[in-house]
C-alpha positions as CSV (number, residue, x, y, z in Angstrom):
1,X,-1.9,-11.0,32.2
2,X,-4.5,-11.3,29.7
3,X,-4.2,-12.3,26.1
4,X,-4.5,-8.5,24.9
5,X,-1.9,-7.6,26.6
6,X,0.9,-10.3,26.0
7,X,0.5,-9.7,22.3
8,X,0.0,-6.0,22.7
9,X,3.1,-5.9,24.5
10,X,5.1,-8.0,22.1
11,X,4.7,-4.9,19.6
12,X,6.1,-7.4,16.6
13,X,5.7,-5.9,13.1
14,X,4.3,-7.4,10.4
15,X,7.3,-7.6,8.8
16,X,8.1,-10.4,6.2
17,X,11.0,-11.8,5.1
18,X,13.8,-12.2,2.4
19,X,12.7,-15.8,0.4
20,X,15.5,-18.5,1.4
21,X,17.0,-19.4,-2.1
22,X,17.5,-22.7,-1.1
23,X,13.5,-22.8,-1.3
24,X,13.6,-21.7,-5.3
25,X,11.5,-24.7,-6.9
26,X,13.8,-26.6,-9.2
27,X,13.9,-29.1,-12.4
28,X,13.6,-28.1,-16.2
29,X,16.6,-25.9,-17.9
30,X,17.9,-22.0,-17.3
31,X,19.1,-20.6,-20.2
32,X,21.4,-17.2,-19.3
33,X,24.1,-15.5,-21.0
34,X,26.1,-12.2,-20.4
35,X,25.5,-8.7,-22.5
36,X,29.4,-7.8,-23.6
37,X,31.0,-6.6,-20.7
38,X,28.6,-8.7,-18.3
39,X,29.6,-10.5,-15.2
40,X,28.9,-14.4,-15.7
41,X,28.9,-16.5,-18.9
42,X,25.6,-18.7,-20.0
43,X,25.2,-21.1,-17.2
44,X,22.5,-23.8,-17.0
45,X,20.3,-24.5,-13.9
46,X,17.2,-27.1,-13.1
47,X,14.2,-24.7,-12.6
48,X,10.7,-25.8,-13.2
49,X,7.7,-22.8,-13.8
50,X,4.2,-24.1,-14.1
51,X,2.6,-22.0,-16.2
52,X,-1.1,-21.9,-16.0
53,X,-3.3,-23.9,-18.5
54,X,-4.4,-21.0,-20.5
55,X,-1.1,-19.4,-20.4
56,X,0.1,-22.3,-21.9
57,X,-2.1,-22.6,-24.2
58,X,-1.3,-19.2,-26.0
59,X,2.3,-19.4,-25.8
60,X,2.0,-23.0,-27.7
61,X,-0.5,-21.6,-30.0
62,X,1.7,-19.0,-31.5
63,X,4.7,-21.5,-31.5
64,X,2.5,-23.8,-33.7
65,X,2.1,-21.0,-36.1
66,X,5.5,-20.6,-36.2
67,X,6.4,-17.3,-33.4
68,X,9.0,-17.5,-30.4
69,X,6.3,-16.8,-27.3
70,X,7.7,-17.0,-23.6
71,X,6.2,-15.8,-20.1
72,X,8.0,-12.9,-19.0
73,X,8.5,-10.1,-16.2
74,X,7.0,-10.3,-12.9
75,X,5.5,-13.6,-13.4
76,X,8.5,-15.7,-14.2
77,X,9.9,-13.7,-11.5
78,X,7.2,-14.5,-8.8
79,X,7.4,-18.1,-9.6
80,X,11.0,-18.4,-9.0
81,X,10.5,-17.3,-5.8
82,X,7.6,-19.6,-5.0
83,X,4.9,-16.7,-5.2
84,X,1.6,-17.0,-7.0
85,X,1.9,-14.6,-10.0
86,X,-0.9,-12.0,-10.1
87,X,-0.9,-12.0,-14.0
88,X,1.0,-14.1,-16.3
89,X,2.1,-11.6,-19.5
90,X,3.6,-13.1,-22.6
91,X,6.1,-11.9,-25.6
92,X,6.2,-13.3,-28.7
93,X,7.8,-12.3,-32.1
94,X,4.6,-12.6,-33.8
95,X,3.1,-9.5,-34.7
96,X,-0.2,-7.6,-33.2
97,X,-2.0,-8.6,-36.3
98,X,-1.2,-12.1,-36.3
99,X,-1.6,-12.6,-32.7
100,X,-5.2,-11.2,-33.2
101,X,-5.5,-13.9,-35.9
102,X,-5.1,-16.6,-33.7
103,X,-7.4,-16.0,-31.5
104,X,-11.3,-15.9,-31.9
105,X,-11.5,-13.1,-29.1
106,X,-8.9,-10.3,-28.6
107,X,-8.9,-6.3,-27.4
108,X,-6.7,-4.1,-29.1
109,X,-5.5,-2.8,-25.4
110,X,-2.3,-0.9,-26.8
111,X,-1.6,-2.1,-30.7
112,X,0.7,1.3,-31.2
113,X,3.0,-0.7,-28.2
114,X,2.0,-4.5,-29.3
115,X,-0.3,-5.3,-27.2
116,X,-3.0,-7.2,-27.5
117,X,-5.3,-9.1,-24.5
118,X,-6.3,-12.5,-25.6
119,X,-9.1,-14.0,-23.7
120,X,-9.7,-17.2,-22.6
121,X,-12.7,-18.3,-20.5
122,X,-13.7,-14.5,-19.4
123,X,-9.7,-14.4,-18.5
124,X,-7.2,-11.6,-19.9
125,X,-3.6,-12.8,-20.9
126,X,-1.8,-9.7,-22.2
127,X,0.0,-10.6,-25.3
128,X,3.2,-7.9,-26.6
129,X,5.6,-8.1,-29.7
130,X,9.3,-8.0,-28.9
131,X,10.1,-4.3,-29.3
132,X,12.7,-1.8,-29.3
133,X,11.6,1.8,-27.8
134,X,11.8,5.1,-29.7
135,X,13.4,8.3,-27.5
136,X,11.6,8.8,-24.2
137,X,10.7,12.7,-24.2
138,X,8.3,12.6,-21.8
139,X,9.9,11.0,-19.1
140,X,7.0,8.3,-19.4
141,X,6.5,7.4,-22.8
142,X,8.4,6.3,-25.7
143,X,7.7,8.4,-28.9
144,X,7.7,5.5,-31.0
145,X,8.3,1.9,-30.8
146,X,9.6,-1.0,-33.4
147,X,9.2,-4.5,-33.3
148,X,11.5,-6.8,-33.4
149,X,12.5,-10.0,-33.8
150,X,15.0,-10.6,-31.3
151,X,13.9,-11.5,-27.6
152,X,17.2,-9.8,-26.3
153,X,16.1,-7.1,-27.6
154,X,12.7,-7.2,-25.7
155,X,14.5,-7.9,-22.4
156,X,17.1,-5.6,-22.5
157,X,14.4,-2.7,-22.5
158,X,12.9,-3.7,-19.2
159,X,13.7,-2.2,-16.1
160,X,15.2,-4.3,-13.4
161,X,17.1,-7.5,-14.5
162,X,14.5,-9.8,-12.0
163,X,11.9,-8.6,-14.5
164,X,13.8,-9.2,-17.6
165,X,13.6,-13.5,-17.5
166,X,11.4,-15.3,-19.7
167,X,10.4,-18.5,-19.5
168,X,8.6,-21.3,-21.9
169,X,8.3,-25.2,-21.0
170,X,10.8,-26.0,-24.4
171,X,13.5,-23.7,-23.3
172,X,13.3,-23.4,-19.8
173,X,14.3,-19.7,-18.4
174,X,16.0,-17.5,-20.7
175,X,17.6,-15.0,-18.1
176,X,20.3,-13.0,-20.4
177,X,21.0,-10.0,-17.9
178,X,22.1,-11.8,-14.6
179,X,17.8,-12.0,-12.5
180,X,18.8,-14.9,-11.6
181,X,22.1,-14.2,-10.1
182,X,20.8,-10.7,-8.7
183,X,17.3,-12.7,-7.0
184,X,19.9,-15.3,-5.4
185,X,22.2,-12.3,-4.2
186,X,19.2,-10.2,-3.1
187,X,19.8,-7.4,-5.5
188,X,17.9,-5.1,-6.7
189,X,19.1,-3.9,-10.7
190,X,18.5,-2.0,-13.4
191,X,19.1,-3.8,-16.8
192,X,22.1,-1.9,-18.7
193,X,22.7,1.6,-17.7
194,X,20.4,3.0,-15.1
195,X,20.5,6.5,-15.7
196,X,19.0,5.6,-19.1
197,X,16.5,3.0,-17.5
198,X,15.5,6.2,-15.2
199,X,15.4,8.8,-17.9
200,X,13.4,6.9,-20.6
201,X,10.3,6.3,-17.2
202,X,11.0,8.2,-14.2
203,X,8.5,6.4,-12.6
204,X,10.9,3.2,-12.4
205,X,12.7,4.9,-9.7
206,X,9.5,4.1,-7.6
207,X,9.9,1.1,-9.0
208,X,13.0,0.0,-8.1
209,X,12.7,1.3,-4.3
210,X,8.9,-0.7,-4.1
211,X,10.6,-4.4,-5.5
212,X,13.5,-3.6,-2.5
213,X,10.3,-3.4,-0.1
214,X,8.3,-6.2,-1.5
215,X,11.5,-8.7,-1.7
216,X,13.6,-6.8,1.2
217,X,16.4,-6.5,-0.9
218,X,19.2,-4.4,-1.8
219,X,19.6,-1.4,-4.2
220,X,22.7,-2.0,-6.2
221,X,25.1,0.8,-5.5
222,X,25.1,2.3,-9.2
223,X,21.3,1.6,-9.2
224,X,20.8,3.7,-6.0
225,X,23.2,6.3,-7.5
226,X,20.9,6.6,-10.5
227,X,17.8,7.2,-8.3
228,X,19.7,10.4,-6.1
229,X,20.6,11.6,-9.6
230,X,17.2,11.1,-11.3
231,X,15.3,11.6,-8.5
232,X,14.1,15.4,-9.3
233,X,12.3,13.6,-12.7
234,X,9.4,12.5,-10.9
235,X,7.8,15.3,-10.8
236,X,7.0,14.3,-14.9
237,X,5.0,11.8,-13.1
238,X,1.1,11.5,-12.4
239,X,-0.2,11.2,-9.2
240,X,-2.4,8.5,-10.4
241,X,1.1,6.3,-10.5
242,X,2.8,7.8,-8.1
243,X,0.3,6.8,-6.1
244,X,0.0,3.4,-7.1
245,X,3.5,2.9,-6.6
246,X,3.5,4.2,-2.9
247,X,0.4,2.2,-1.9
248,X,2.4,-1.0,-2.8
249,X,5.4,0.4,-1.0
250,X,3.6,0.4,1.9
251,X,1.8,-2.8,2.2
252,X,4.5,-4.7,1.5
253,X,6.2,-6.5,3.9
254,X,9.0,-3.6,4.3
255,X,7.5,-0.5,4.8
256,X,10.4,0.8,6.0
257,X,12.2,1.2,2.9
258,X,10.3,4.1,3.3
259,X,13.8,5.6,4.7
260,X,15.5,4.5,1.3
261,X,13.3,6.9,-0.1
262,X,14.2,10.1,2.0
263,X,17.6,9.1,1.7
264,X,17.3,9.1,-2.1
265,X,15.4,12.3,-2.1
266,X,12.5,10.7,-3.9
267,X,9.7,11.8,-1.0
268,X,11.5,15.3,-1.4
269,X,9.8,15.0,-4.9
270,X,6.5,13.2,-4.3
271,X,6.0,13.5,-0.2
272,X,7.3,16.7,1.2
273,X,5.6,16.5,4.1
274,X,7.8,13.5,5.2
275,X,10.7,15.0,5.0
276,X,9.7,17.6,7.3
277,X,8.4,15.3,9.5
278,X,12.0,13.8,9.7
279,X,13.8,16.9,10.2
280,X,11.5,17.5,12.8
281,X,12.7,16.2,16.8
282,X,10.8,14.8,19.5
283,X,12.7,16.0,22.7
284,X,9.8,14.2,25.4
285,X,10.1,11.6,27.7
286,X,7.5,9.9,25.6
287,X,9.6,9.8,22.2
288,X,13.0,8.7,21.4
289,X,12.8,9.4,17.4
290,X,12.4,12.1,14.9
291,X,8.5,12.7,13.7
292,X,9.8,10.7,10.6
293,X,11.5,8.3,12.3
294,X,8.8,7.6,14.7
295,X,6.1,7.3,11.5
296,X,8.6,4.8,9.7
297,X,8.7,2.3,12.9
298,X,4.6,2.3,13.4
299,X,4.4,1.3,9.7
300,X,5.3,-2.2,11.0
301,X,3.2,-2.6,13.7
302,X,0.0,-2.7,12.0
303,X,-1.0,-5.2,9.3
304,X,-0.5,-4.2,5.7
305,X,-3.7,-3.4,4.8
306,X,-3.8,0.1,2.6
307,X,-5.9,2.3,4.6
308,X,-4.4,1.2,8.5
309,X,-0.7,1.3,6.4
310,X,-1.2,5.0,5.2
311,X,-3.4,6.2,8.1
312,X,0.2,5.2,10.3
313,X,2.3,7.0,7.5
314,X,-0.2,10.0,8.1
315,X,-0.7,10.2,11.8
316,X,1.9,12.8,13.0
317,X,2.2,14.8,9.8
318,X,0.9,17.4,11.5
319,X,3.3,18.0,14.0
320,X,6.0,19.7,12.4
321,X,3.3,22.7,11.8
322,X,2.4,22.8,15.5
323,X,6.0,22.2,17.1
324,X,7.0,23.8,19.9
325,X,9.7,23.6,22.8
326,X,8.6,25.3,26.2
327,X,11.5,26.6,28.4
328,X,12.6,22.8,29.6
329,X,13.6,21.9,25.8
330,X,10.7,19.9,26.1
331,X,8.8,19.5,22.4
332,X,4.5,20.2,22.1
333,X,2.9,19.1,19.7
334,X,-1.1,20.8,20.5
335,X,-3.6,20.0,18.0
336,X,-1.6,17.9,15.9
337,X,-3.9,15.6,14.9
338,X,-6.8,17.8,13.6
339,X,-3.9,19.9,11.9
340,X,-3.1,16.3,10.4
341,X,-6.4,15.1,9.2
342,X,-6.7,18.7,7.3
343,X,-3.0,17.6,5.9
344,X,-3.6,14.2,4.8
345,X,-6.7,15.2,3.0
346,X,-4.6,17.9,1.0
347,X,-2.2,15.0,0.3
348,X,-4.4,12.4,-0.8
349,X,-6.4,14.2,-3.3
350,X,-2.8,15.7,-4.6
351,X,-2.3,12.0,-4.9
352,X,-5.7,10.9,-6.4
353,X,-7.2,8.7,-3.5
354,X,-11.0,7.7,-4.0
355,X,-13.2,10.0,-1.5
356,X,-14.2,6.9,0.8
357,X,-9.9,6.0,1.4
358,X,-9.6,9.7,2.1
359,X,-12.8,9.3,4.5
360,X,-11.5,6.4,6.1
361,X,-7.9,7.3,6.6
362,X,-8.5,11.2,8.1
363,X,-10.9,10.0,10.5
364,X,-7.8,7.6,11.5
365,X,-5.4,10.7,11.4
366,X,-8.0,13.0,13.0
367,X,-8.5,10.4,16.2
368,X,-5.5,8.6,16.5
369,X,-4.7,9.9,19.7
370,X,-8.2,10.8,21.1
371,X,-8.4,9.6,25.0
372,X,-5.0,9.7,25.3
373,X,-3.9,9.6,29.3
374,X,-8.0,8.9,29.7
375,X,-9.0,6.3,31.7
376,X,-12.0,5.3,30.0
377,X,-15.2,4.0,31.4
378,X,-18.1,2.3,29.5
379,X,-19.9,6.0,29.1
380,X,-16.7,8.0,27.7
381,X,-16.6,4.4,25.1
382,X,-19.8,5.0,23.7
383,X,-19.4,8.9,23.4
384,X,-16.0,7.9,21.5
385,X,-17.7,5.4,19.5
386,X,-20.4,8.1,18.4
387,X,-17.9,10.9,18.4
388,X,-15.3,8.3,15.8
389,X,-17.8,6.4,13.8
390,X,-18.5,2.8,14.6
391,X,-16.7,1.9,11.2
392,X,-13.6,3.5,12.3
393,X,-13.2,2.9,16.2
394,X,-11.8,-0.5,16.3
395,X,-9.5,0.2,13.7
396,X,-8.4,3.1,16.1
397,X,-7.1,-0.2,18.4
398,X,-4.7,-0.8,15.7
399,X,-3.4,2.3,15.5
400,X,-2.5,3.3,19.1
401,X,-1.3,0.1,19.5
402,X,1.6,0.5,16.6
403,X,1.6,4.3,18.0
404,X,2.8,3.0,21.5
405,X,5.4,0.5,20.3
406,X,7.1,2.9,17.8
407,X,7.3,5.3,20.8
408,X,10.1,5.3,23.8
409,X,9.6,2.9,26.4
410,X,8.2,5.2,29.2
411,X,5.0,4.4,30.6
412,X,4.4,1.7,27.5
413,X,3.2,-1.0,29.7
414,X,0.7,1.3,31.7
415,X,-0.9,2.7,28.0
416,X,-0.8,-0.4,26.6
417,X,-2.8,-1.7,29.1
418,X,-5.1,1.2,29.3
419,X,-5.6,0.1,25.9
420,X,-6.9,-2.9,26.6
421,X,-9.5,-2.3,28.4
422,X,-10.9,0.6,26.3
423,X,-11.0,-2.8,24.0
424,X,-13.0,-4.4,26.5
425,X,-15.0,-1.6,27.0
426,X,-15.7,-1.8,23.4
427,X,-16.3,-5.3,23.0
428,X,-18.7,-4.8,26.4
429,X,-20.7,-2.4,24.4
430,X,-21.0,-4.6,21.5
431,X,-22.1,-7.8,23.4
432,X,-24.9,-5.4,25.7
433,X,-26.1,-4.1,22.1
434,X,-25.8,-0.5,23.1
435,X,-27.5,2.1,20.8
436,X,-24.3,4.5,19.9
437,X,-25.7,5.8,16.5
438,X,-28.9,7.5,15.0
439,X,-29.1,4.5,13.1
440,X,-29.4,2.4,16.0
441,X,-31.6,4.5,17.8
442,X,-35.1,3.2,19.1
443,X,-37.0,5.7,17.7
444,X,-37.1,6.9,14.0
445,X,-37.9,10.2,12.5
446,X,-41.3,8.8,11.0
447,X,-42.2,7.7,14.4
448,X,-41.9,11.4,15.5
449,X,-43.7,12.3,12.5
450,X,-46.9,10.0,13.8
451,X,-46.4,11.3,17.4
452,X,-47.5,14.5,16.1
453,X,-44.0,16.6,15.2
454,X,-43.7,18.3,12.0
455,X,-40.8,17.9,9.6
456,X,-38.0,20.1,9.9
457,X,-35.2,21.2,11.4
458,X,-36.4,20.7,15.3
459,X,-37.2,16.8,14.2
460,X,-33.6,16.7,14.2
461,X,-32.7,17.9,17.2
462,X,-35.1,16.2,18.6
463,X,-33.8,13.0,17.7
464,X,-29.8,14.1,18.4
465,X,-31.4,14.8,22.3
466,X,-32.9,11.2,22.2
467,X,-29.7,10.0,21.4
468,X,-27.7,12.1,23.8
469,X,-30.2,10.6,26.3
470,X,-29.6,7.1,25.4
471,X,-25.3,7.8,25.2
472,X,-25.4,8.2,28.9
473,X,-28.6,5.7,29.7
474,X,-28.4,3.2,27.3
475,X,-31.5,1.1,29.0
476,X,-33.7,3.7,28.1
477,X,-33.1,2.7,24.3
478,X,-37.0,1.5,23.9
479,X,-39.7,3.3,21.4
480,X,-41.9,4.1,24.3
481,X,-39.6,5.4,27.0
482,X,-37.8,7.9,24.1
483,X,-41.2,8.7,22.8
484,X,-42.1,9.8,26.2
485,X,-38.8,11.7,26.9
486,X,-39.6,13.5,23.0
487,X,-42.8,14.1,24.8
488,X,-41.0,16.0,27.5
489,X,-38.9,17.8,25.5
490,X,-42.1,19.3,23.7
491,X,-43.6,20.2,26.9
């Protein structure tokens, strides 16, 4: 049994796991108390952040001058776990002004909300002044905000309790809406009342269902409760962070949570098409789940890299369109995936995807199952490989292998073999240097142009013959021997 196929038949997702609290690092001092009404009083534990250099360096800064300044949010969070923050944000007391007077070089990135980026060495450290937000009409926005001097205050306008800690080396965390408890506990929370959370930024209900895929944890039950409520208000929403939101759903190490989503009624809102897919059966030897269910298990068999990860969450949405049951009860699903790739591009532009992610991740739809039940030989390879794209065919690997394993058992072994060797097919053509593009392609168009052909349209066709030549004799791939054969074709 080759390599291939031993880890080809394994089918293991990519799927990470829950942090072990006993790995939290630990020293220093926790400061958390309890909101009236909370569940624990203020409790002290030994947890040491390192916060970088130039983080430090600002958040001591404004103390010198007199200003409370902690890290806070998803950095403080991060660290707890033992993860290396992505940005390292900061709240202080002082105002926007006097921040700006600190520093010899600042950008007024939001001063009507606080903000201001200090920078340090070419490096951005976002800077905000404790603030309490005006009504939220907009479902996004708050009208107005006022600042504050009170860090509770600051906190308790956040949206999950794991991203409402702050932390500075004199203090240690300050954590006074139960993160702590809730990271240990594997609990995902909205700080206060979530209804309100939800209402003043819809878009924290993607929010709160992306942190339960990212950390593979829970959705507290009035939390969860909140989001069915809410759930219609994301439609408020742009695409631009609906999308955003989505895209870090699915690369993270749960793409699964998917499911919490339909169950919610949030892809009702921002992914219709899923919940079709879902409703929609699979009653074939070949498939034991629903379309949707099927979709949500190949999620985890490919790596979570954004254009494989959404390519899988796209490959069958064409099937509910096309579904059909003959007079065995048997389901057909003809032309799926060319009704799919015309799908997925409708969905990703309603979503704002760049034009080369929509490129990329239609082909994927488009071809997913192409040669399926084929047994390939080098000649079909290269007519794929010209027929796909040489960018997109290995990726194709990738998905029919998570394809197969979220499928039923039947005949797996047998594709996934066949699968391998359309791999070593593929890796046969690559090591022979076979010409499977124009690009690759002996002869040139200016080469015609000196053999005597005129531009225009028949240069073209001339040179798509040449390469239909070469597809099925790739030995003849020489200047002379096509420039002969164009010589032919004049005659």
């Amino acid at each position: 049994m080759g390599l291939l196929t031993a880890f080809f038949r394994q089918c293991m997702p990519w799927a990470g796991t829950r942090p072990a609290v006993g790995s939290l690092p630990k020293a220093g001092t926790v400061r958390r108390d309890s909101e009236k009404g909370g569940r624990e009083n203020a409790v002290e534990r030994n947890i040491r952040i390192t916060v970088p250099p130039k983080g430090k360096y600002i958040i001591e800064a404004i103390q010198q001058a007199g200003f409370q300044a902690y890290a806070v949010g998803g950095c403080v969070r991060d660290s707890i776990l033992g993860r290396e923050p992505q940005d390292w944000d900061i709240t202080t007391s002082a105002p926007p002004e006097q921040v700006k007077a600190l520093f010899p070089r600042t950008i007024d990135t939001g001063l009507q909300h606080g903000t201001v980026t200090v920078m340090l060495q070419g490096e951005g450290f976002e800077v905000t002044t404790y603030r309490i937000d005006g009504a939220y009409e907009d479902s996004r926005h708050p009208s107005q905000v006022t600042f504050t001097p009170d860090l509770r205050e600051d906190l308790r306008r956040r949206d999950l309790t794991i991203n409402a800690m702050a932390y500075n080396d004199a203090e240690g965390l300050v954590d006074l809406f139960g993160g702590m408890a809730d990271l240990e506990k594997g609990i995902v929370r909205c700080v206060g009342d979530p209804r309100e959370r939800f209402r003043e930024d819809a878009l924290r209900i993607l929010r709160a269902i992306r942190f339960s895929a990212q950390l593979g944890y829970a959705i507290e039950e009035g939390t969860a409760a909140a989001i069915e409520e809410l759930a219609p208000t994301l439609n408020k929403i742009s695409a631009e962070r609906i999308q955003a939101e989505l895209v870090k759903l699915l690369v993270s190490p749960h793409p699964e949570r998917l499911r919490t989503a339909y169950d919610m009624g949030v892809t009702k809102v921002v992914l219709p098409e899923f919940d079709r897919a879902w409703e929609t059966p699979q009653n074939h030897p070949h498939h034991c789940y629903s379309v949707g269910e099927h979709t949500l298990r190949s999620l985890g068999f490919v790596e979570p890299d954004r254009v494989l990860r959404l390519a899988m969450l796209l490959h069958d949405i064409g099937k509910p369109a096309v579904h059909t049951v003959d007079q065995e009860g048997r389901s057909h699903f003809h032309g799926h995936a060319e009704v799919g790739a015309r799908m997925a591009e409708d969905i990703l532009r309603r979503l704002k995807f760049d034009n080369d992610t929509i490129h990329r991740v239609c082909r994927l739809v488009r071809y997913h199952d192409y040669g399926n039940g084929v047994e390939m030989d080098i000649r079909l390879a290269r007519r794929a490989m010209h027929r796909m794209g040489e960018e997109c065919f290995p990726a194709i690997f990738a998905i029919r292998r998570a394809d197969i394993c979220a499928q039923s058992e039947y005949l797996r072994r047998e594709k996934l073999d066949m699968l391998e060797r359309w791999q070593g097919l593929y890796k046969e053509i690559l090591d022979k240097d076979q010409c499977v593009s124009l690009k690759a392609l002996a002869v040139k168009g200016s080469d015609l142009l000196a053999a005597g052909w005129k531009p225009g349209k028949e240069l073209g066709e001339v040179l798509q013959r040449l390469l239909e030549l070469v597809l099925e004799e790739p030995e003849r791939n020489t200047k002379e021997a096509l420039l002969a054969a164009a010589e032919e074709y004049r005659r």
